[in-house]
N, C-alpha and C positions, 0 to 999 in steps of 0.2 A: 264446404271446405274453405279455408283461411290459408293462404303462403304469405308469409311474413318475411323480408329481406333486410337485416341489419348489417351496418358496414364494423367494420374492426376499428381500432384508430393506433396512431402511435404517438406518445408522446415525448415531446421533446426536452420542457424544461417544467423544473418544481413538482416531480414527481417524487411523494415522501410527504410533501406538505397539504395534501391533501385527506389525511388518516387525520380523523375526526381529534382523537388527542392533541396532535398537535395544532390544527387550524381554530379550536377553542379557546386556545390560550395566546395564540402568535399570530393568527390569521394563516392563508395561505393562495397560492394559485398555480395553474400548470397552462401550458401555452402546447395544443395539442391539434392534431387535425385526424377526421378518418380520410379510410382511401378505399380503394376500390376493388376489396374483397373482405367475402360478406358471408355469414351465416342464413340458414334457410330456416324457419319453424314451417314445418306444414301441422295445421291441426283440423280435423275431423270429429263427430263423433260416431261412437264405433257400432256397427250393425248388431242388435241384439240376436246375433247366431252362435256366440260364440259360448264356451264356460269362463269366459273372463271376460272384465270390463273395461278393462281400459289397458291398452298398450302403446308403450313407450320405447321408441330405437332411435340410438345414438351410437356409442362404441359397440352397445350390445343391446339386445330386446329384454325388454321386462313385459311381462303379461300377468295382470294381479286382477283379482277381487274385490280388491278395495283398497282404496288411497293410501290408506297407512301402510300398506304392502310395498309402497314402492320405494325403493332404495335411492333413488336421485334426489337428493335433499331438494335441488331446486326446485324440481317437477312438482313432489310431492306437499311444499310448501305453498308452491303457488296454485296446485290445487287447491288446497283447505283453504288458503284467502280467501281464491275467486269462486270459490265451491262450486268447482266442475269435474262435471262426474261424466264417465261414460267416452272417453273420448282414446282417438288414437294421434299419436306426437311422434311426428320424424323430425331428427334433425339432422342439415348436410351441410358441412362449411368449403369454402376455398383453400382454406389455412388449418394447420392441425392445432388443437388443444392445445393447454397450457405451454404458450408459447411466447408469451409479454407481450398480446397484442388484444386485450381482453375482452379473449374469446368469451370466459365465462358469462361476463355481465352484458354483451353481447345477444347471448343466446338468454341470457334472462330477461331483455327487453325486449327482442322478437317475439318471447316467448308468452309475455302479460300481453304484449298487443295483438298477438293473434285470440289470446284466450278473451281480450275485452270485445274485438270483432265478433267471436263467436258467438258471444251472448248478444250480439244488436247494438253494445254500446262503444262509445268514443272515450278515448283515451290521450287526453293532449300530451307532449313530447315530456314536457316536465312534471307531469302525475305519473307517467312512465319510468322516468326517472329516480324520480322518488319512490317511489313503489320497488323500482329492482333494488335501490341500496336496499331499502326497510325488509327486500326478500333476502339476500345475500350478507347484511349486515348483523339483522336483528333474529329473523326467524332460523336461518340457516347456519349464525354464529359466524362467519367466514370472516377470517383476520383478510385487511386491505380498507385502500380509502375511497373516495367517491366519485373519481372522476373518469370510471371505465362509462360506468351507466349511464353518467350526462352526457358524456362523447357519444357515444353511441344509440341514444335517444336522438339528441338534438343535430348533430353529424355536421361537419364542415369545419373551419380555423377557427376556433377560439381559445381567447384566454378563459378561462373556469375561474371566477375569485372565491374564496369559500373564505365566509364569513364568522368571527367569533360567537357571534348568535344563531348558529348552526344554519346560517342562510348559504346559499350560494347566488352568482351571477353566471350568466353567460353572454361573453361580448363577443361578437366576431370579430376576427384582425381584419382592419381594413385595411387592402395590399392590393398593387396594380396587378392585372390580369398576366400581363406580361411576364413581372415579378416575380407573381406566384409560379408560372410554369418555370421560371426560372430555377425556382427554388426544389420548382421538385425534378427537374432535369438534372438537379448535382447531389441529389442523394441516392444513393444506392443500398439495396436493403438485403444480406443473405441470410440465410438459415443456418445454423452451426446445428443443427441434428437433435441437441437438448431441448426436453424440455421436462417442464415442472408446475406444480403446482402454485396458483399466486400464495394462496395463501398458507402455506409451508414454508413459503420464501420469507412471508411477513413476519411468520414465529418465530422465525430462523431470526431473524435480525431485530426482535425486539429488545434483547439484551441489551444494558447498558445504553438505553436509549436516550436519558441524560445527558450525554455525555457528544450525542449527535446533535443537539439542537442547534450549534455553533453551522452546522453542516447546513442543516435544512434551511436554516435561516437565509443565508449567503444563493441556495439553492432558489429562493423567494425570492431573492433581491435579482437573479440571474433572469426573470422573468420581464421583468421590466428593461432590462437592456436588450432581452431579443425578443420584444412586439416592438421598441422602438428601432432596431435593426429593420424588421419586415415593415413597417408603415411609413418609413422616413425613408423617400426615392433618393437623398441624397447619401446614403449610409451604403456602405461596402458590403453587397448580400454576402462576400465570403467571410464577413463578420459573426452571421451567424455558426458558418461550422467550426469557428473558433473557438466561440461561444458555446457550439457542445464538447469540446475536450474538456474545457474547464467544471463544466457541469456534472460531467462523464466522470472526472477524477474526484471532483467534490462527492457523489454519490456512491463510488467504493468505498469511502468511509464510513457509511449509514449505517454497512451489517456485515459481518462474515460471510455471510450466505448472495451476497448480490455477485460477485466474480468468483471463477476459477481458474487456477493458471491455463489453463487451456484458451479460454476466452479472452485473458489480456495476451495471452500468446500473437493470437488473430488481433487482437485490437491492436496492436502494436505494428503486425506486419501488414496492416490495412493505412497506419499510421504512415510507416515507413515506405510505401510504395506511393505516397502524393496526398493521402485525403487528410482537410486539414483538422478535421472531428468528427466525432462520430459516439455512438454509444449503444447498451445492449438495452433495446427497448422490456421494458417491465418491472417485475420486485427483484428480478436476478436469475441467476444459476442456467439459464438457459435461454435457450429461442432465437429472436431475429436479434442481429447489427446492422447497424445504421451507421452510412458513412456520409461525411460530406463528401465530394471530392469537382473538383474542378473540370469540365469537359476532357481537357489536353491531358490528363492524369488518370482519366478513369480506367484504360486500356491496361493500365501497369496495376489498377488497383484490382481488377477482374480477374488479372494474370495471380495476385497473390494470393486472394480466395477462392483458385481453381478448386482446389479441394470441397467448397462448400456450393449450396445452392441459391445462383441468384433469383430475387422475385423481383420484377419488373411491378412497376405498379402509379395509379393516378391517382390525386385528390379528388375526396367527392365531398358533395355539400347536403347531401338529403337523409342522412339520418332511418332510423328504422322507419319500416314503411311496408303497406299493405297492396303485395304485387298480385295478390290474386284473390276473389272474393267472391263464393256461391254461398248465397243464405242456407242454412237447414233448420228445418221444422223439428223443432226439441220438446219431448216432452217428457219431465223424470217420472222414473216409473212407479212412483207413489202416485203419479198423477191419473196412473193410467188404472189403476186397482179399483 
């Protein structure tokens, strides 16, 4: 048996420039950290007692016959890659489903690194990586850009560069300890109830995508002013939640589908009670807000999101990772004929 513990992440800035079209032609980066709630894979394989071979529970169980039987695009893709047969897959998160905090690509890198443990072999953080987009981008078709997976492989502050030559980088932000708790003592993160799918949200806003490049671009450039905000002890950390309104406002322009009056409803009155930025983390239409807000303000900012739910939460720096790990002896049953 394999448990697999991947964290979620949020992202802050140059979210948009990361969709392979555009970082091909313009470059791109996103300035993102996970925290500290996480998806669980447990993976097994399954006692030949049963009339089915492999089961799969998540919102619901599937119990099939055979691979192509199974309805979860992921699962069943990353079956046929890793061609594993015979097995049973739970998975349990902290956080609900399509929520901007991606979960998806989350549980599809728990999900290859439990399935490379199972077979005896190792999976370093960036074959993992790579591997969930090429599951989720290419096999699975799934509109969105690249930087759920590497977060959530790799885990902890960094900027993501992604490169015209379809490379990427990952730098950690170098930030004083202090700093950083600082920084995450003045964010506050609730749930608005919505949620959705990423990549519906992406279709949704692919329209007139021309027409946004002026946006993303500025959205790019926004990323270099806030890792020079967090790694320069001389700069005003409340520079950065300044720096997410302006982001926040740039990034309602991208697509229809990223706000709804509902949501800038609350952004407004999370605005209006002290925080001085903030934004709805993911592709849109739903999930968590992220505020900044200042110690002496945050009381008045709780009081106006009584309505919603707040999630208390820490930065983490470890990335997905193998929490539990008993060998089992496998042999497919061609072998055994």
């Amino acid at each position: 048996m394999i448990i697999t513990k991947t964290p979620f992440r949020m992202s802050f800035f140059g979210g948009g420039t990361d969709m392979e079209k555009f970082f091909r032609e313009y470059g791109g980066a996103v300035l993102s950290t996970t925290f500290d709630k996480y998806c669980y894979v447990n993976v097994r394989h399954l006692p030949r007692f049963f009339d089915y071979c492999t089961e799969i529970s998540y919102s619901k169980t599937e119990r099939v016959t055979s691979v192509e039987d199974i309805q979860h695009p992921a699962v069943r893709n990353a079956m046929k890659m890793l061609d594993m047969h015979e097995i049973r897959l739970t998975y349990e998160a902290d956080l609900p489903a399509r929520s901007g905090l991606g979960t998806s690509s989350s549980f599809a890198v728990g999900m290859l690194n439990a399935f490379y443990c199972l077979k005896g072999k190792y999976a370093d953080k960036k074959k993992l990586a790579d591997e969930a987009i090429y599951l989720e981008r290419v096999l699975c078709q799934e509109e969105g850009g690249w930087q759920d997976q590497i977060a959530a492989s790799f885990g902890g502050m960094n900027r993501i560069e992604f490169n015209k030559d379809g490379t990427y980088d990952v730098k950690p932000i170098i930030i004083h300890p202090d700093r950083k708790k600082q920084l995450n003592d003045n964010l506050m993160m609730f749930f608005t109830g919505f949620t959705r799918f990423s990549s519906d949200m992406q279709k949704a806003n692919k329209a007139g995508y021309e027409e946004k490049i002026r946006q993303l671009q500025e959205m790019y450039r926004l990323v270099d002013d806030a890792e020079s905000i967090l790694e320069d002890k001389y700069c005003d950390l409340d520079d950065f939640g300044r720096l997410l309104d302006k982001t926040w406002r740039l990034k309602k322009q991208t697509g229809g589908a990223i706000t709804t009056n509902s949501i800038d409803g609350l952004y407004e009155k999370g605005i209006s009670a002290g925080a001085l930025g903030g934004k709805l983390l993911g592709a849109g239409g739903g999930g968590f807000l992220i505020f900044y807000v200042q110690p002496e303000k945050q009381a008045e900012v709780m009081n106006a999101m009584k309505e919603l739910l707040y999630v208390p939460f820490k930065f983490e720096n470890g990335g997905t990772r193998v929490i539990h790990y008993s060998p089992e002896s496998y042999e497919p049953k061609e072998d055994l004929l």
